[in-house]
C-alpha positions in Angstrom: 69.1 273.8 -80.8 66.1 275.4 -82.2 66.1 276.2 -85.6 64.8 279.4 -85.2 66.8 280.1 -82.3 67.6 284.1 -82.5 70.0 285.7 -79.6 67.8 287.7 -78.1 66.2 283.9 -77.1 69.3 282.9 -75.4 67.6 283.4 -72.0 64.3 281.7 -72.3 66.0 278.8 -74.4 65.1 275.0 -74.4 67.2 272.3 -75.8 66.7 270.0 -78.9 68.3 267.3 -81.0 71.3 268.9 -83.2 74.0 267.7 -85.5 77.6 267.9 -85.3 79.5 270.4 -87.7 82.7 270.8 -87.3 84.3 274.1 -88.9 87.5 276.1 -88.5 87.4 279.9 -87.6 89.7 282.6 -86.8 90.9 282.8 -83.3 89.5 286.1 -83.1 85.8 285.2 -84.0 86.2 282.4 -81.4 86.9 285.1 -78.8 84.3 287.9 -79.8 81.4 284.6 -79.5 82.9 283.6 -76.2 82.4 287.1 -75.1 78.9 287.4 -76.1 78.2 283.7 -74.9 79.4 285.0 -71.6 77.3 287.9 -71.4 74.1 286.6 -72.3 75.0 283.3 -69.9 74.9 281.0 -73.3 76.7 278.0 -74.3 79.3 279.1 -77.4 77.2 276.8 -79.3 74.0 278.5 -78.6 75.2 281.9 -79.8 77.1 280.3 -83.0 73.4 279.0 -84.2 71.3 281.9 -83.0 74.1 284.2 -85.0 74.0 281.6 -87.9 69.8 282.2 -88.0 70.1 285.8 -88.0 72.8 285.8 -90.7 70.4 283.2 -93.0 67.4 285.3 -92.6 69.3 288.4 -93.6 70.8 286.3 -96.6 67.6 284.8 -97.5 66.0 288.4 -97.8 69.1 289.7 -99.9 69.3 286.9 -102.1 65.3 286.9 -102.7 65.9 290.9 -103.2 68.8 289.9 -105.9 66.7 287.8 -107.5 63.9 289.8 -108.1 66.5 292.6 -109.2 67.7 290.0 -111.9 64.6 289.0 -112.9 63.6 292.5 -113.3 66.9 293.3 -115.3 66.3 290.3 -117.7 62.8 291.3 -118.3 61.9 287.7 -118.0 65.0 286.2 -119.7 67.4 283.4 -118.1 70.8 285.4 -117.8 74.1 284.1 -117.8 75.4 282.5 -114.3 78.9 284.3 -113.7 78.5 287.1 -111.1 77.8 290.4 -112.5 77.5 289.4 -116.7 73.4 290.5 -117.3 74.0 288.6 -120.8 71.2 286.3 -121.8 72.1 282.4 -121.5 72.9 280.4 -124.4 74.4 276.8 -123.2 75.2 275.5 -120.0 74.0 278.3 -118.0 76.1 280.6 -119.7 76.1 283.7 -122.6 77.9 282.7 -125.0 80.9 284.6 -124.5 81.1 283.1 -121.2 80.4 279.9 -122.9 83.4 279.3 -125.2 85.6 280.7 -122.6 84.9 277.4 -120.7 85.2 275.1 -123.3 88.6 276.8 -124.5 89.3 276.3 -120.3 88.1 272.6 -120.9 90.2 272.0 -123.8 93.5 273.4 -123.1 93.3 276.1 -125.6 93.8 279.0 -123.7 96.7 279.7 -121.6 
């Protein structure tokens, strides 16, 4: 498989080396891939890694957005790592709210 393998390629596609992955889905994704493999004559496989590059390229441009957002928000600062707190970091990655919660976590303190 190609890493830049998009769907659209499916029917001008060449084959390559790849690597084994073995991962466990929902019946009903199964189904809705073997439908599009059939219609665009693909291999299941084929349209699992052309939907997988579309789906990183879309993440890479959302998480490069989110960072810049973050960056912006922090005017320069390092923020705290849990999702959504725009506190600036302290220790560990964290603010230091964040921060003691974890040690109390860590230590059995807190229930």
């Amino acid at each position: 498989m190609r890493a830049e393998l998009r769907l659209s390629d499916l029917k001008t596609r060449e084959r390559s080396t790849s690597r084994l992955m073995n991962v466990k889905i929902p019946a009903h994704v199964s189904e809705a891939i073997q439908k599009v493999a059939d219609d665009l004559g693909a291999s299941k496989t084929e349209v699992v890694v052309a939907l997988l590059n579309e789906g990183l390229t879309v993440s890479a441009s959302t998480l490069e957005g989110l960072r810049s957002a973050r960056i912006a928000v922090g005017a320069g600062k390092r923020l705290c790592r849990v999702r959504g707190c725009r506190h600036p970091f302290v220790a560990k990655g964290y603010c230091a709210a964040h921060y003691q919660a974890a040690r109390r976590r860590k230590s059995g303190l807190s229930n």
